[in-house]
Every structure is written in C-alpha cells, then in structure tokens.
ZASEZA-237294 format. One line per field, with one value per atom (N, C-alpha, C, O, CB): residue number from 1; residue in one letter; chain; atom name; x, y, z. Coordinates in pm, 1 decimal, decimal comma, always signed. Atoms other than C-alpha are relative to their C-alpha. Glycine has a CB too. Example, Ala and Ser with C-alpha at 12.3 -4.5 7.8 and 13.67 -1.06 7.14 Angstrom:
BEGIN
n: [1_1_1_1_1_2_2_2_2_2]
res: [A_A_A_A_A_S_S_S_S_S]
chain: [A_A_A_A_A_A_A_A_A_A]
atom: [N_CA_C_O_CB_N_CA_C_O_CB]
X: [+89,0_+1230,0_+90,0_+193,6_-99,2_-82,0_+1367,0_-77,0_-26,1_+41,4]
Y: [-119,0_-450,0_+120,0_+118,1_+2,7_-119,0_-106,0_+109,0_+219,8_+46,2]
Z: [+0,0_+780,0_+0,0_+66,5_+124,6_-6,0_+714,0_+73,0_+89,9_-141,5]
This chain:
BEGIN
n: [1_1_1_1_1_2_2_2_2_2_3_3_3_3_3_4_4_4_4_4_5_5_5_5_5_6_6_6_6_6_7_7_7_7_7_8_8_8_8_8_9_9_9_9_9_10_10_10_10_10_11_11_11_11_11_12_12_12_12_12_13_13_13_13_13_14_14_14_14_14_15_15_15_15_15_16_16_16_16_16_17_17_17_17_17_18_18_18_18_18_19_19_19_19_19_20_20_20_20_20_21_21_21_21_21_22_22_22_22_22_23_23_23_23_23_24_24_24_24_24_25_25_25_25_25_26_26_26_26_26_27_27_27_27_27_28_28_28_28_28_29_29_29_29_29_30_30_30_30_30_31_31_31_31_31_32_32_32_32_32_33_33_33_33_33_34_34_34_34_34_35_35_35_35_35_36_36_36_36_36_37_37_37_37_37_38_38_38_38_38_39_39_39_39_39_40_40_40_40_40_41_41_41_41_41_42_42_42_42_42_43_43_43_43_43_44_44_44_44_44_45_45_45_45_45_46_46_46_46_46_47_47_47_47_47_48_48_48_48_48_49_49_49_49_49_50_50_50_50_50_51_51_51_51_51_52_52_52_52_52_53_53_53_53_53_54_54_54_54_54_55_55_55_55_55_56_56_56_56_56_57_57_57_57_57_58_58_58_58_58_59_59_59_59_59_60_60_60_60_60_61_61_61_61_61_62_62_62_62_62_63_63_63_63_63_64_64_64_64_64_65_65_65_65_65_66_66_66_66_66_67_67_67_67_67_68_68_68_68_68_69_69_69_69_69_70_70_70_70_70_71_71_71_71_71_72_72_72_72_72_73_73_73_73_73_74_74_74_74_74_75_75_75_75_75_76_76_76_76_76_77_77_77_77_77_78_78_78_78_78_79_79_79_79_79_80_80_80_80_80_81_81_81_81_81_82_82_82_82_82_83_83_83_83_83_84_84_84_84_84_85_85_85_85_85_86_86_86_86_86_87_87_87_87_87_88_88_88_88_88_89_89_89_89_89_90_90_90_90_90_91_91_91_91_91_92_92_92_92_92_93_93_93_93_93_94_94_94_94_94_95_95_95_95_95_96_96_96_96_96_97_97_97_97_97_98_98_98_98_98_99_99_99_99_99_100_100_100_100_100]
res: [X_X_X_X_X_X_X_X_X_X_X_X_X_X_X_X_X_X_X_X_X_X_X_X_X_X_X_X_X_X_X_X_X_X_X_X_X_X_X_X_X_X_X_X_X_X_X_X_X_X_X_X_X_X_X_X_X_X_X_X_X_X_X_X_X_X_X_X_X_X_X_X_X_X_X_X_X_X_X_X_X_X_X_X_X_X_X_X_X_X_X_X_X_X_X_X_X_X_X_X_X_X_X_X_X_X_X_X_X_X_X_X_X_X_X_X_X_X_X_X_X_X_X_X_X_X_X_X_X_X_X_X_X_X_X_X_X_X_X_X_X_X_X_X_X_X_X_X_X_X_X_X_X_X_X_X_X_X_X_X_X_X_X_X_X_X_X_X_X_X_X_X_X_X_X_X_X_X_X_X_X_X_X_X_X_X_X_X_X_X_X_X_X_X_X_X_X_X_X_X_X_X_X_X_X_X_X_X_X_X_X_X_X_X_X_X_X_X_X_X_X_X_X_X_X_X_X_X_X_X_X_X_X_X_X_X_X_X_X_X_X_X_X_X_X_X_X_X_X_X_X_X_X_X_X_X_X_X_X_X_X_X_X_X_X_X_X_X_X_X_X_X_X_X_X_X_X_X_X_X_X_X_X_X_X_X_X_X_X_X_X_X_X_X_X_X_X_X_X_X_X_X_X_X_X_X_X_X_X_X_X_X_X_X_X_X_X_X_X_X_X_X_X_X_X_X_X_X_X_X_X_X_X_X_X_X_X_X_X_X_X_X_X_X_X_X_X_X_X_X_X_X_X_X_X_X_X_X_X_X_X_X_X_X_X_X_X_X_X_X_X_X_X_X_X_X_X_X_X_X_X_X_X_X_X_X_X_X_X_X_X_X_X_X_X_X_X_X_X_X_X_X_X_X_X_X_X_X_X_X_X_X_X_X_X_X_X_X_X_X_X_X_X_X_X_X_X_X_X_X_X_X_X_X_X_X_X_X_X_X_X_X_X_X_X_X_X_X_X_X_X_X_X_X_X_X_X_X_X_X_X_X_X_X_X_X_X_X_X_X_X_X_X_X_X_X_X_X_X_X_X_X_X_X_X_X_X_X_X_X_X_X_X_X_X_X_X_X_X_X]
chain: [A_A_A_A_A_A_A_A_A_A_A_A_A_A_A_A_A_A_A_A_A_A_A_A_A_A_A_A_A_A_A_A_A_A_A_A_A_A_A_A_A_A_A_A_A_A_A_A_A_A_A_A_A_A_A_A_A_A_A_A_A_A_A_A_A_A_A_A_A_A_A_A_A_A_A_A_A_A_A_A_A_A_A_A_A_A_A_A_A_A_A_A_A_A_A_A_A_A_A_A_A_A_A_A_A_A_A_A_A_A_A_A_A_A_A_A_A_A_A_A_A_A_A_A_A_A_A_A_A_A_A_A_A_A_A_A_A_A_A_A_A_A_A_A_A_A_A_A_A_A_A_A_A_A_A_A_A_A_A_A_A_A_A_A_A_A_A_A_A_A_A_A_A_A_A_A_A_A_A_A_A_A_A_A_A_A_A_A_A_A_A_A_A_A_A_A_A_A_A_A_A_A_A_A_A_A_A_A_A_A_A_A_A_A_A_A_A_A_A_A_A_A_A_A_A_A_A_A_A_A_A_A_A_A_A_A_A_A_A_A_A_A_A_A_A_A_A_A_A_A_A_A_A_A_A_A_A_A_A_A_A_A_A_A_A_A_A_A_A_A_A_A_A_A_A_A_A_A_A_A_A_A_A_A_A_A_A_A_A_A_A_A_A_A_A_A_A_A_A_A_A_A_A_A_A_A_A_A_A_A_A_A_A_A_A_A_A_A_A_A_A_A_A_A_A_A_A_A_A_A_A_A_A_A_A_A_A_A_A_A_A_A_A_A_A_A_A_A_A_A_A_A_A_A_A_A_A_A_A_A_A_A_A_A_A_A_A_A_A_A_A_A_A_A_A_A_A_A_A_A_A_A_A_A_A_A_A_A_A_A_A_A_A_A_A_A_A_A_A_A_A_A_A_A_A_A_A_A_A_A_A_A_A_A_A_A_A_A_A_A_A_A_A_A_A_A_A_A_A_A_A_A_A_A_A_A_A_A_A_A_A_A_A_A_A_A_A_A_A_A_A_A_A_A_A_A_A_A_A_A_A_A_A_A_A_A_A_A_A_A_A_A_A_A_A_A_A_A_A_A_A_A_A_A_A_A_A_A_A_A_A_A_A_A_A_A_A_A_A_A]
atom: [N_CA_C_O_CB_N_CA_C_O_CB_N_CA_C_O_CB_N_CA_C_O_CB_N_CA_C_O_CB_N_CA_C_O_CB_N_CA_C_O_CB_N_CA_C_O_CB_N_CA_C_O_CB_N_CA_C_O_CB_N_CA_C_O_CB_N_CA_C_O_CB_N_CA_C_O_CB_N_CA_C_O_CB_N_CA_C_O_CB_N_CA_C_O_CB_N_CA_C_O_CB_N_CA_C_O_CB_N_CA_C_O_CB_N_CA_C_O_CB_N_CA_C_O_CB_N_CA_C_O_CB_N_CA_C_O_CB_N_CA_C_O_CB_N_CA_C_O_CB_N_CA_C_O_CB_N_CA_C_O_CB_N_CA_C_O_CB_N_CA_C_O_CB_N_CA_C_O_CB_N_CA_C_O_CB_N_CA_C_O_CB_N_CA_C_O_CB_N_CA_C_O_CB_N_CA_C_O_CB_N_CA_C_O_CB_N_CA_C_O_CB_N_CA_C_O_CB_N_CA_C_O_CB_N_CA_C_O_CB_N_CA_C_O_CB_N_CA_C_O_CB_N_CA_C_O_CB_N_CA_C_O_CB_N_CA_C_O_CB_N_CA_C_O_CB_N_CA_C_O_CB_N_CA_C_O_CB_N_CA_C_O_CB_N_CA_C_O_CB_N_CA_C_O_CB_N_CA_C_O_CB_N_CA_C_O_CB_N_CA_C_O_CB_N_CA_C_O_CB_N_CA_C_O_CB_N_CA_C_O_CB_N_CA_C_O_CB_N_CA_C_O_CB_N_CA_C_O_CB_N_CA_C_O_CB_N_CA_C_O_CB_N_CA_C_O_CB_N_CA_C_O_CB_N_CA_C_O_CB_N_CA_C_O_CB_N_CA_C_O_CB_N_CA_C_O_CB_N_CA_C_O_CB_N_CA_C_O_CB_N_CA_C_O_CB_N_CA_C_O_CB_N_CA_C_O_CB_N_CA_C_O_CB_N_CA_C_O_CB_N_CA_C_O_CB_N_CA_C_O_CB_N_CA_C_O_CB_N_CA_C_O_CB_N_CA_C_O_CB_N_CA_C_O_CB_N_CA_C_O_CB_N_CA_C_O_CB_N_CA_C_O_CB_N_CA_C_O_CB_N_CA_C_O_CB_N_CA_C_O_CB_N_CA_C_O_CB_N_CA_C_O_CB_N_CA_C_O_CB_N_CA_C_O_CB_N_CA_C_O_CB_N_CA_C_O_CB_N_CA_C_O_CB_N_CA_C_O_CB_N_CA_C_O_CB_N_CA_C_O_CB_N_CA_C_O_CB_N_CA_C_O_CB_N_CA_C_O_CB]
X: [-140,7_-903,6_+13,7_-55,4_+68,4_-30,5_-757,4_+24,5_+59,7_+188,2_+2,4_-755,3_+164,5_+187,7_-79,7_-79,8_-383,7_+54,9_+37,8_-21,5_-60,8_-201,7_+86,1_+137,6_+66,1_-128,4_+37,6_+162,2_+242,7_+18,5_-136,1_+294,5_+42,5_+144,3_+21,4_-34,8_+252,9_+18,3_+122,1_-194,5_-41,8_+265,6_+111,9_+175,8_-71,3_-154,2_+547,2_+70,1_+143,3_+43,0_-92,4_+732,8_+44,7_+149,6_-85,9_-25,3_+644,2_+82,5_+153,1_-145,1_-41,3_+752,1_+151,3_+244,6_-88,2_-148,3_+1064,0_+118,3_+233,6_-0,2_-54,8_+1138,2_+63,6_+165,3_-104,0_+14,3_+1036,8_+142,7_+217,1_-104,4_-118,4_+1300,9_+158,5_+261,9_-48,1_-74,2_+1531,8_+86,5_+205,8_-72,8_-21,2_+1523,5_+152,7_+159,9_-128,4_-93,7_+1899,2_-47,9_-119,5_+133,7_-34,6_+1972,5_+0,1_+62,8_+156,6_-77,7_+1959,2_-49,8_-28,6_+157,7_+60,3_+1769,5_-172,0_-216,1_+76,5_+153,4_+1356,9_-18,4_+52,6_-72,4_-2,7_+1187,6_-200,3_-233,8_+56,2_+111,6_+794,7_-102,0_-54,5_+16,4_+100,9_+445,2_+18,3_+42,8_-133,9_-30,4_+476,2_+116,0_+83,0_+93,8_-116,3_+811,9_-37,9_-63,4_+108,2_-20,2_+773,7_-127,2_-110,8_+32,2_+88,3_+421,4_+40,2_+12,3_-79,0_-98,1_+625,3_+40,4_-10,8_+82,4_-73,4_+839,9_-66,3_-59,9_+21,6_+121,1_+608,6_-115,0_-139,6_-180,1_+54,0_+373,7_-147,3_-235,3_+59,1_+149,3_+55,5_-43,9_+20,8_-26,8_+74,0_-162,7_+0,2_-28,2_-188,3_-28,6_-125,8_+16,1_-28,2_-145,1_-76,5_+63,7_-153,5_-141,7_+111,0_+104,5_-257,0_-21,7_-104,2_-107,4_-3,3_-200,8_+81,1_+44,2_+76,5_-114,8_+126,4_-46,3_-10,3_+168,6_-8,4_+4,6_-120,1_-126,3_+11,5_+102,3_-325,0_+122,7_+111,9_-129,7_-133,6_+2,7_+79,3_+91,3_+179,5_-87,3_+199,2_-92,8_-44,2_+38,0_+112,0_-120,6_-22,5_-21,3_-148,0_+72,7_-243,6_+191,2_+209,2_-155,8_-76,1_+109,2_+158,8_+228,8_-46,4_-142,0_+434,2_+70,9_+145,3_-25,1_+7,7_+501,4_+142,7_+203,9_-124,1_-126,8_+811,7_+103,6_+224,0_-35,5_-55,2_+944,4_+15,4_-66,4_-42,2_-55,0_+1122,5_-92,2_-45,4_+180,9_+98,8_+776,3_+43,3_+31,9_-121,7_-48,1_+912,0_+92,2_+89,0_+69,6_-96,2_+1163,3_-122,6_-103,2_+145,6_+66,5_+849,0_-133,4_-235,1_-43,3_+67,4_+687,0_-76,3_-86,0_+158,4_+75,5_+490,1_+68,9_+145,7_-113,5_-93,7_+615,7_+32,3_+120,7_-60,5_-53,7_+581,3_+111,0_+215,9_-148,0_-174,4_+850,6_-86,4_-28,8_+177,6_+79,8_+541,5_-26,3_-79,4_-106,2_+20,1_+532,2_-144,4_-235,5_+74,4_+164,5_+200,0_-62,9_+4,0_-31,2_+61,0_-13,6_+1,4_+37,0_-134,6_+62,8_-135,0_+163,5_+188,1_-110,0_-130,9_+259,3_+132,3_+242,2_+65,7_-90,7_+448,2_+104,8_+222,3_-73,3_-89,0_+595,5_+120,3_+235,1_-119,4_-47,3_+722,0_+66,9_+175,5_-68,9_-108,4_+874,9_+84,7_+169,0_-11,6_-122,6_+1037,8_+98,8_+192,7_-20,1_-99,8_+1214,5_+80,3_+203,4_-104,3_-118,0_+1333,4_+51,7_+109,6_-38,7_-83,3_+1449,8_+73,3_+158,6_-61,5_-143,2_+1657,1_+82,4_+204,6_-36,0_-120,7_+1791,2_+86,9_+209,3_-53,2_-124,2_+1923,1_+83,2_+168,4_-62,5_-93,8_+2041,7_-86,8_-34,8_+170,4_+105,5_+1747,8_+16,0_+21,2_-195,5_+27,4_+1745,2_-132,9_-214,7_+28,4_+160,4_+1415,5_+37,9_+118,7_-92,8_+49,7_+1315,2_-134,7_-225,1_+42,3_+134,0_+1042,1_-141,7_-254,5_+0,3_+82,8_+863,4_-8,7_-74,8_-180,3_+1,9_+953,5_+116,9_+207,1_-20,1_-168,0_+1227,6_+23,8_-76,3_+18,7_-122,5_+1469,6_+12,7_+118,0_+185,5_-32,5_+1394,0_+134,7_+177,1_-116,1_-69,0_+1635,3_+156,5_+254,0_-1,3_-102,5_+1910,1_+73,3_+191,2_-28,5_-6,7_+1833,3_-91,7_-114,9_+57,5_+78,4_+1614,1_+10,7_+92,8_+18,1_-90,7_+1684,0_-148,5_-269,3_+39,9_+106,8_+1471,9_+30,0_+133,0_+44,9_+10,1_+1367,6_+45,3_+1,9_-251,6_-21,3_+1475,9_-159,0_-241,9_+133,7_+92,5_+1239,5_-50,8_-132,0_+45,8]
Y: [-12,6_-3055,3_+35,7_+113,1_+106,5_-16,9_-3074,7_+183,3_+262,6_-107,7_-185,6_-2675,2_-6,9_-81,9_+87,2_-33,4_-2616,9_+200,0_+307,4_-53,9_-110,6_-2340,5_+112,2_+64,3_-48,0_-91,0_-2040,3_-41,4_-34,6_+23,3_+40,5_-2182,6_-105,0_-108,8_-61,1_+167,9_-2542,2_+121,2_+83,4_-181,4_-25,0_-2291,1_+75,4_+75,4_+23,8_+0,9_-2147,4_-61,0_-17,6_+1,7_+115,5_-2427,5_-79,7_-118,0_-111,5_+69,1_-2574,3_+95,3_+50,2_-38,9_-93,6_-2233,8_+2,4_-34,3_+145,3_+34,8_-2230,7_-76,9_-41,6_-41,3_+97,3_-2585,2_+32,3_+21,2_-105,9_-37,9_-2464,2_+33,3_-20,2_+147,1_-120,6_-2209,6_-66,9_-3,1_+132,2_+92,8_-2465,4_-65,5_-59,9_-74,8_+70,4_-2668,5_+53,8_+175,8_+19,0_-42,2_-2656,6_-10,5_-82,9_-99,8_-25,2_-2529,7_-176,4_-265,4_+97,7_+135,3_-2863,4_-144,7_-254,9_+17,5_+77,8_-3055,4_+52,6_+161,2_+1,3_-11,3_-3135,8_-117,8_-207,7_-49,6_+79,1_-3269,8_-20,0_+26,8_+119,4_+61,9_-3421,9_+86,3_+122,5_-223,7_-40,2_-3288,0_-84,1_-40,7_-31,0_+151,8_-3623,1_+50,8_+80,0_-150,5_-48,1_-3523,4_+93,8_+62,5_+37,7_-85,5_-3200,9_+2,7_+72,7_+108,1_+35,6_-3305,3_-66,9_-28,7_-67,6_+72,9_-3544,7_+58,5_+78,2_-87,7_-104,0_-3283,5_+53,5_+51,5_+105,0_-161,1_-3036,8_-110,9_-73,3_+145,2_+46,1_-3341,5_+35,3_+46,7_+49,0_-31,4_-3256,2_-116,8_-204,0_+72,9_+127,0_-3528,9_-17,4_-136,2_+20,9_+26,5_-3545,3_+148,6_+261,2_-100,2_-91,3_-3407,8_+75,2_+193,0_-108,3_-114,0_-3226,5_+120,8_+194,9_-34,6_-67,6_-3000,0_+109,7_+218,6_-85,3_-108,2_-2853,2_+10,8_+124,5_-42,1_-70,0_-2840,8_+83,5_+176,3_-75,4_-138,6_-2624,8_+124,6_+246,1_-48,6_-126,5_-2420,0_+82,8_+194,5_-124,9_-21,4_-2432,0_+95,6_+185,4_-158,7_-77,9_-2283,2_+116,9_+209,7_-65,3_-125,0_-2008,5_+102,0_+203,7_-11,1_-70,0_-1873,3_-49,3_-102,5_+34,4_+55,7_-1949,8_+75,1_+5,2_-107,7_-43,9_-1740,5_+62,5_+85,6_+79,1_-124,9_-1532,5_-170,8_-146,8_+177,5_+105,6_-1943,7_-95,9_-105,3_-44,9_+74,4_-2181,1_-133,9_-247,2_-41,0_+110,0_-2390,7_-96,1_-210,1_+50,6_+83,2_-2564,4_-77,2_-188,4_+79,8_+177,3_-2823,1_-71,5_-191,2_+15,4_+116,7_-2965,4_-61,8_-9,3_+49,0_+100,8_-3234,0_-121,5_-128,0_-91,6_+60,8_-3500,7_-147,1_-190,1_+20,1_+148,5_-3875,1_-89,6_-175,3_-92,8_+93,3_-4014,6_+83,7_+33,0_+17,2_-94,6_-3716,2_+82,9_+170,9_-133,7_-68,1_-3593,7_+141,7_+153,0_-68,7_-87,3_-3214,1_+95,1_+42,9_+32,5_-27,7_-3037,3_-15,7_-8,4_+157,5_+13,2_-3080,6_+145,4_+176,0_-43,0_-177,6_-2707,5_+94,2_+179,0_+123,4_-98,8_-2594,9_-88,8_-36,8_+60,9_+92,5_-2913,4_+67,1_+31,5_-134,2_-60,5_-2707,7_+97,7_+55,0_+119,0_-69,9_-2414,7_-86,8_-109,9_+83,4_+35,7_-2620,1_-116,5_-149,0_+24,3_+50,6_-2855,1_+56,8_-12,5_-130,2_-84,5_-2590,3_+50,4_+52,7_+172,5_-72,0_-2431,7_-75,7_-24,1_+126,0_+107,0_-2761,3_-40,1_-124,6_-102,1_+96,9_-2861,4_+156,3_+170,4_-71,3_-127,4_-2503,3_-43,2_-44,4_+180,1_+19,1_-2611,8_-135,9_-182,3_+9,1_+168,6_-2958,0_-87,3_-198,8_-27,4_+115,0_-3159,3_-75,8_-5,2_+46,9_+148,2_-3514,4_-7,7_-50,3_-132,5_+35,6_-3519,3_-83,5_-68,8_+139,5_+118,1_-3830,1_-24,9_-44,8_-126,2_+31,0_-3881,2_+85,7_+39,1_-165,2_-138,7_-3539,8_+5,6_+91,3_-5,7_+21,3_-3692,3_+50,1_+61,8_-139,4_-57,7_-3544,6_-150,1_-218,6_+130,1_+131,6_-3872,9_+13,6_+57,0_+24,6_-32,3_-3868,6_-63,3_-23,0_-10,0_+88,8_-4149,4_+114,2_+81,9_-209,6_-128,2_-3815,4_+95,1_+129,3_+58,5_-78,7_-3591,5_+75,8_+196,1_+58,4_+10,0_-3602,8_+80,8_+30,3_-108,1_-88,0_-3363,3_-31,7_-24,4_+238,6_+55,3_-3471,9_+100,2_+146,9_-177,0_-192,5_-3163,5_-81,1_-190,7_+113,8_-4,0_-3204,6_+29,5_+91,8_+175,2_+47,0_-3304,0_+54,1_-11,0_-100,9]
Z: [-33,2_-2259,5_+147,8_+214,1_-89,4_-176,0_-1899,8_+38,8_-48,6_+49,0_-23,0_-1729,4_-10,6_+84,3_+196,5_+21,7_-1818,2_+60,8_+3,1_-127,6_-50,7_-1570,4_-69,7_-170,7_+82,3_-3,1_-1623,7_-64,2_-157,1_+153,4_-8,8_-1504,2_-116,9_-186,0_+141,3_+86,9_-1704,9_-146,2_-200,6_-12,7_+90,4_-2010,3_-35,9_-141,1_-34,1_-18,2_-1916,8_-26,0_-114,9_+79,0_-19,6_-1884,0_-156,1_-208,0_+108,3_+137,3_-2217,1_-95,9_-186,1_-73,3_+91,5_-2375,3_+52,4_-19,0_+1,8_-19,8_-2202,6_-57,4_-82,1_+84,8_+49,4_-2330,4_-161,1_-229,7_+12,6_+166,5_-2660,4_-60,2_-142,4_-27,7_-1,2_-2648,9_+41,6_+21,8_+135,6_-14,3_-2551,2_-116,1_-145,9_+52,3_+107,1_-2829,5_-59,1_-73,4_-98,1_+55,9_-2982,0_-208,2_-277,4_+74,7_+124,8_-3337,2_-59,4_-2,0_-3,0_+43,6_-3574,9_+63,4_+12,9_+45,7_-70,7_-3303,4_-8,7_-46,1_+141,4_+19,6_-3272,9_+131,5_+176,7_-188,8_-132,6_-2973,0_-82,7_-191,6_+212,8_+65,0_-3036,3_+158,8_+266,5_-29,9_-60,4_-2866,1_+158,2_+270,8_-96,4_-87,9_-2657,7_+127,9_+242,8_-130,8_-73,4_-2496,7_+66,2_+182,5_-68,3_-66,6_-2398,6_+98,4_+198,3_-79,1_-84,7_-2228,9_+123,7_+237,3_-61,6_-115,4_-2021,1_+22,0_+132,2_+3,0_-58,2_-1955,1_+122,6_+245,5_-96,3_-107,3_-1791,1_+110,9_+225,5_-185,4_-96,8_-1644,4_-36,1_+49,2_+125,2_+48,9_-1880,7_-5,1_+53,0_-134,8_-28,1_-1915,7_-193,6_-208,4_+112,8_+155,6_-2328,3_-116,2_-138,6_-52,8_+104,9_-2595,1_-57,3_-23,6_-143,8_+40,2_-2725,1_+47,4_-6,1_+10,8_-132,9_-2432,6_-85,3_-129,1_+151,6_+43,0_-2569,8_-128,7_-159,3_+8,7_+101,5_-2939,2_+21,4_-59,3_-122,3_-44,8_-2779,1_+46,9_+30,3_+173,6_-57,7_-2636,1_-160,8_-211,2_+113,7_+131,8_-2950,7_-94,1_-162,9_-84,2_+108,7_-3149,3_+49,4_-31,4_-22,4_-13,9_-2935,6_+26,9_-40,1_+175,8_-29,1_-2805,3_-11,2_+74,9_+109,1_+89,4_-3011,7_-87,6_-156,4_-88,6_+106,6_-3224,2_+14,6_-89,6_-29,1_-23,6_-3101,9_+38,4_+29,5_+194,3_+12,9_-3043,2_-117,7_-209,2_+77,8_+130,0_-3280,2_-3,8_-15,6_+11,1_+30,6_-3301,3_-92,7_-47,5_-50,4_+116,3_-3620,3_+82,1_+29,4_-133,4_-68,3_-3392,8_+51,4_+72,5_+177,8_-66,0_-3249,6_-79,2_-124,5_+147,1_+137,6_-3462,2_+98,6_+221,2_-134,4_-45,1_-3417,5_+15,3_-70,8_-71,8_-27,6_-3248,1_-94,6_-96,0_+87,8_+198,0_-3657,3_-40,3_-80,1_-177,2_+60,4_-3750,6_-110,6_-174,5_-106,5_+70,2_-3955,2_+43,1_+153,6_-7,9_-45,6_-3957,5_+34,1_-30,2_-54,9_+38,6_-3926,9_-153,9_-257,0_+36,1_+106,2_-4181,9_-119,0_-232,8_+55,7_+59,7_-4249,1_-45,3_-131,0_+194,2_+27,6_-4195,5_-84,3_-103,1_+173,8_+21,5_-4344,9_-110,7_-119,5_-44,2_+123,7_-4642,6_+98,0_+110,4_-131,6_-59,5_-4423,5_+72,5_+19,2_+45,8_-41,4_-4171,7_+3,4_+87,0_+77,7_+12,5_-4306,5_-108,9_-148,1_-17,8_+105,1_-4567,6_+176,2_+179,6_-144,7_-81,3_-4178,3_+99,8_+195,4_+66,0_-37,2_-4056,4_-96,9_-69,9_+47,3_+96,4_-4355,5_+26,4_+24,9_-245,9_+18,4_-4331,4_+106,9_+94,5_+26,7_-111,2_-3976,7_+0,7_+76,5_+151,9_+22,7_-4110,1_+59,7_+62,9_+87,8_-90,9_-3914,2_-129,6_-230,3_+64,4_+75,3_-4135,4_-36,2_+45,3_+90,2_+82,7_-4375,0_-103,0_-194,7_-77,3_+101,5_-4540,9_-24,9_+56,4_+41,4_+34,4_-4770,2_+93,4_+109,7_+22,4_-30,1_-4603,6_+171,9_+230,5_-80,1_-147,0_-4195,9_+10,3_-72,7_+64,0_-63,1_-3972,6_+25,5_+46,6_+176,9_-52,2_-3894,5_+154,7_+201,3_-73,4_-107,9_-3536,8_+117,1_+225,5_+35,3_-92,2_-3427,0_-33,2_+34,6_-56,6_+32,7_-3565,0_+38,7_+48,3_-41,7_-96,5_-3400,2_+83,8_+71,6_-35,5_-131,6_-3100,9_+110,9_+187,5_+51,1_-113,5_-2846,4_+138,5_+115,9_-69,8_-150,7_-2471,6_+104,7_+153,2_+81,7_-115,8_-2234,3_+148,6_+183,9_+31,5_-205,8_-1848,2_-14,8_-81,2_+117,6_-103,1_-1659,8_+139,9_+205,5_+26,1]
C-alpha cells in the first residue's frame, strides 16, 4: 500500500463526516476526493480509524456493503431511508460526491 499522510487521512475523515443523513458515497469516490491512488487506501483508513464516524454511508462502487458488517449496516442505512435492494444500497438514489 502507497505511504498514506496525516493530512490525506484527515481529509478522508472529514469527508466521512460529511456524508449527509440518507446519503452514501463509495471507497472509489472519496479516494478521488483526497487524490489517493486507490480506494483500498480509504478502506485501510475506514478500518483502523472510524469509529467515532458514520462509516456505514460508505460502501462499495457495486452498492455491496461489507461483507463482515453487511447485516449491521444495512439495518443503519434503511434506518436513514438509503434505497436497499436485494442486500445493495441503490446507488443511482442516493449518491452523495465529496468536493474535490
């Protein structure tokens, strides 16, 4: 994995924190965002330091939620109204795209 800064995790956590109520943004996105070199970047972010953030909006570019957490969050995305079909968030729904 590429050496990933401070700041660049900042940034992603920021986004994180961003995310509106009801809206979900993808690994993919918020990599572009920040200017990482691949979404694997932010879910190494998402894993070690997330926890006090609404990790559950950010899913994967299929709408597939984690594997290990798929139960949990998609019970706290239907709570916020996010669109689940057949166990995917509906990304064309509601998509929400970080500034840049």
């Amino acid at each position: 994995m590429a050496a990933v800064t401070e700041d660049e995790v900042e940034q992603v956590r920021a986004l994180v924190a961003a995310i509106p109520v009801g809206q979900v943004t993808t690994y993919g996105d918020l990599a572009g965002a920040v200017g990482l070199s691949s979404p694997r970047i932010v879910g190494w972010i998402m894993r070690t330091d997330s926890a006090d953030l609404p990790w559950h909006r950010v899913i994967s570019a299929s709408g597939k939620p984690a594997a290990h957490l798929a139960g949990r969050q998609l019970e706290r995305l239907r709570a916020e109204g996010v669109p689940v079909r057949d166990g995917k968030v509906v990304l064309r729904e509601c998509r929400w795209s970080p500034a840049s």
